[in-house]
C-alpha positions as CSV (number, residue, x, y, z in Angstrom):
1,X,15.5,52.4,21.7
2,X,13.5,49.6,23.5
3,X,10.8,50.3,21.9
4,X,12.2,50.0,18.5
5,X,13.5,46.9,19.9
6,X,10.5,45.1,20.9
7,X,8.5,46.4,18.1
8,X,11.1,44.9,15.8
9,X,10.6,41.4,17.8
10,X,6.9,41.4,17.9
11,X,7.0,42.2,14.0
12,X,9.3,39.3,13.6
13,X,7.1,37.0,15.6
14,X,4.0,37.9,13.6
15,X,5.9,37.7,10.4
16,X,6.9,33.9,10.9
17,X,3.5,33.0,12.1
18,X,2.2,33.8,9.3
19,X,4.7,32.2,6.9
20,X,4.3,29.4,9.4
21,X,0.4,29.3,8.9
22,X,0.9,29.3,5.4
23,X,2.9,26.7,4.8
24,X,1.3,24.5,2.3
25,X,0.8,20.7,4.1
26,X,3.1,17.9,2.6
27,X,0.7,14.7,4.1
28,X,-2.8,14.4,4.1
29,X,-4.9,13.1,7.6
30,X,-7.0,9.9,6.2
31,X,-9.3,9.1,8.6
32,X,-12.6,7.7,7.3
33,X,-15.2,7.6,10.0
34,X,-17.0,4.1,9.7
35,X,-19.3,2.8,12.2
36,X,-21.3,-0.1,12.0
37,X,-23.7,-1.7,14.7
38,X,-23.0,-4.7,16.4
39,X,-24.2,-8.0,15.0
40,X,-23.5,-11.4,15.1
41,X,-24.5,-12.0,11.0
42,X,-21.2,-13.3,10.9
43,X,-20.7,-15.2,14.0
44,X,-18.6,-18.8,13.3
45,X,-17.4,-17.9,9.8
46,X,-13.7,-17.0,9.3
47,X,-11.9,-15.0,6.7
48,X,-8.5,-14.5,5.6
49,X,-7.8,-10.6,5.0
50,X,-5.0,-9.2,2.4
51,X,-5.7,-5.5,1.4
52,X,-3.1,-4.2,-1.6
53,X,-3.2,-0.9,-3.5
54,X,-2.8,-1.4,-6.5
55,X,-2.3,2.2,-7.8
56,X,0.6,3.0,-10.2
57,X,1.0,6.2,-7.4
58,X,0.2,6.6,-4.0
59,X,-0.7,10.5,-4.1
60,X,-4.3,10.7,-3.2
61,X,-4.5,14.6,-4.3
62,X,-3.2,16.0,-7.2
63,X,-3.3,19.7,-8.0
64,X,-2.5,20.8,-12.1
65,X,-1.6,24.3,-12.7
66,X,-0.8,25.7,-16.3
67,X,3.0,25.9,-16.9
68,X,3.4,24.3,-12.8
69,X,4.5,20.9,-11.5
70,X,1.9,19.3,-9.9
71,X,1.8,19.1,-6.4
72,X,1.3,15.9,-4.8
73,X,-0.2,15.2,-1.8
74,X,-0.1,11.4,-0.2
75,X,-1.3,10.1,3.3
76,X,0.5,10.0,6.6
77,X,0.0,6.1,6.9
78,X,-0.5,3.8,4.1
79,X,-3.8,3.9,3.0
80,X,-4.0,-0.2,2.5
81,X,-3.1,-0.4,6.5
82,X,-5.8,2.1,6.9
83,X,-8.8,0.3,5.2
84,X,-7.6,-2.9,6.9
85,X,-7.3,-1.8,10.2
86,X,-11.1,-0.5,9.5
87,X,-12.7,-3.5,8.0
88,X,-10.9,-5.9,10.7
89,X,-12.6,-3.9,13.3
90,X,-16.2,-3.6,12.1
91,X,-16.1,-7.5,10.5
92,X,-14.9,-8.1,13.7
93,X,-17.6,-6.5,15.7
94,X,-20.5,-8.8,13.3
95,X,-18.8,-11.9,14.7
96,X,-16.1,-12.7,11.9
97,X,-12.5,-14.2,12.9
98,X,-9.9,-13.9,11.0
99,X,-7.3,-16.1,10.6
100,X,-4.2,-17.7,8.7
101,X,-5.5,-21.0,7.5
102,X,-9.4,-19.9,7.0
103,X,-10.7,-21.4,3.8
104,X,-12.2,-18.3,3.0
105,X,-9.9,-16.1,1.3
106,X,-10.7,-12.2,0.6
107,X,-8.8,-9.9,-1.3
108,X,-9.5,-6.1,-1.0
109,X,-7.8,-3.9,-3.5
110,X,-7.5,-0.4,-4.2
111,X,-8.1,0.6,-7.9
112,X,-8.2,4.1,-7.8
113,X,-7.8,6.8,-4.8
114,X,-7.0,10.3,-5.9
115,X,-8.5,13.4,-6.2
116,X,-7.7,15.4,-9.1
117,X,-7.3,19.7,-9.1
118,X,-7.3,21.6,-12.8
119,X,-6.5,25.0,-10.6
120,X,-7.3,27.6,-13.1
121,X,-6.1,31.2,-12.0
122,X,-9.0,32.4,-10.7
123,X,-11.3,28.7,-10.3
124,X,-10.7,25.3,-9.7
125,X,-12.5,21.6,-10.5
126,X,-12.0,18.8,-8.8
127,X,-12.7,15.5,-9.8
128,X,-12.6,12.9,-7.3
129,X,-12.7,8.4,-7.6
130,X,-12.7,6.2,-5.1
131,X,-12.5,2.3,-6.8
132,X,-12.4,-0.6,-4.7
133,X,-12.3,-4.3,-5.6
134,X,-13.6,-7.2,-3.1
135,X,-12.8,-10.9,-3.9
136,X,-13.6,-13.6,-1.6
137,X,-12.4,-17.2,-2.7
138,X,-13.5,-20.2,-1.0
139,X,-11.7,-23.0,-3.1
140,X,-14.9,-23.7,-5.0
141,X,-16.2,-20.3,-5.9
142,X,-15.0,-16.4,-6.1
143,X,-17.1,-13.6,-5.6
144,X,-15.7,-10.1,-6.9
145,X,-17.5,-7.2,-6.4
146,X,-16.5,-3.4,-6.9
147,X,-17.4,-0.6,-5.5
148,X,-16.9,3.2,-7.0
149,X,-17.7,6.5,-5.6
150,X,-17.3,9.5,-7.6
151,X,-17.5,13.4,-7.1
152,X,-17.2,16.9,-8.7
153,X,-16.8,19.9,-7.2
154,X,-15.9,23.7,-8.6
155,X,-14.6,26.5,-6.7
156,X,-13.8,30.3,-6.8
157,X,-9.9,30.8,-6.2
158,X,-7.7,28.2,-5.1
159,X,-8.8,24.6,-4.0
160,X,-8.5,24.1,0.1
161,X,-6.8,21.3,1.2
162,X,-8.4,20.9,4.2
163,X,-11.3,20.9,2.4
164,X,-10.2,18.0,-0.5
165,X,-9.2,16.3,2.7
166,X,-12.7,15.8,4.3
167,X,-14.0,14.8,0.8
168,X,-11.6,12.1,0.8
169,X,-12.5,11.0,4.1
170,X,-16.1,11.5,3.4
171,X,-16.4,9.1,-0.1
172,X,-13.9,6.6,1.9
173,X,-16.4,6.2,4.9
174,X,-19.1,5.7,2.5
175,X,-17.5,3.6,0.1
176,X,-15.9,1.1,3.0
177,X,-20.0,1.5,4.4
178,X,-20.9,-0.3,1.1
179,X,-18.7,-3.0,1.7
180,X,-19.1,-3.6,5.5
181,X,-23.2,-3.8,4.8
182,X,-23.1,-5.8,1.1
183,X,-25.2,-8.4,1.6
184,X,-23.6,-10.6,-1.2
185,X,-20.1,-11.1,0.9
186,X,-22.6,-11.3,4.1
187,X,-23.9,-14.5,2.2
188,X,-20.8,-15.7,0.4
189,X,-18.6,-15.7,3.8
């Protein structure tokens, strides 16, 4: 009779792992990796930051199944606190201040974030956009640039969300690269 017990127990144990493991996740882990080197290109020039998503939805992933609702996926944090926090730090480390009453004046907004599924039953395609819009306003002139990233990926099965996850991060990194190094808001600032 012990036996049955604690067979009974260890197959219950192993059964919720595995439901546990399963478990589809309900946030995604942004977490662009961005590293610059340390300049002083922007030493004695300030900047006032504001970073706003624009987006009509703040789902980054978005999986479409045939005769499903789509499931949704958004980030832990808010993905405007995110790219701020990262293009403080770096403009930071090339020697730019930032503060409240700085003449010049950048606005940095999100477009477009999401990756799209079309899960088929047996495949998958992704489509994936990143857009990005800088504007920097010195009472005389504005500079507004954009940057885009795109990707396309197809897959046997289902798509992995770990997986969409890194891509995310991946285009994000290089995307937020393009506009830590552009040399047109190096000049304009």
């Amino acid at each position: 009779m012990n036996l049955y017990r604690l067979q009974s127990i260890i197959l219950a144990s192993l059964l919720v792992s595995i439901v546990g493991c399963s478990a589809a996740p309900t946030h995604l882990i942004v977490s662009p990796q961005v590293n610059i080197a340390p300049s002083n290109q922007l030493s004695h020039k300030e900047a006032q930051l504001n970073v706003v998503d624009m987006r009509t939805s703040t789902h980054i992933i978005q999986i479409l199944e045939k005769d499903e609702a789509a499931t949704i996926l958004s980030s832990e944090q808010r993905l405007e606190d995110i790219i701020q926090g990262i293009l403080v730090k770096q403009w930071q480390q090339q020697g730019l201040s930032f503060t409240d009453n700085a003449t010049n004046k950048m606005t940095v907004t999100i477009e477009k974030a999401v990756i799209s599924v079309d899960q088929e039953s047996v495949s998958y395609n992704t489509q994936s956009e990143i857009i990005i819009k800088v504007s920097i306003d010195n009472s005389k002139q504005t500079l507004t640039s954009r940057f885009k990233t795109r990707g396309h990926s197809e897959g046997a099965l289902n798509a992995d969300i770990a997986v969409l996850e890194r891509e995310f991060n991946q285009h994000l990194s290089s995307l937020l690269k393009q506009i830590l190094s552009s040399n047109d808001i190096k000049t304009f600032l």
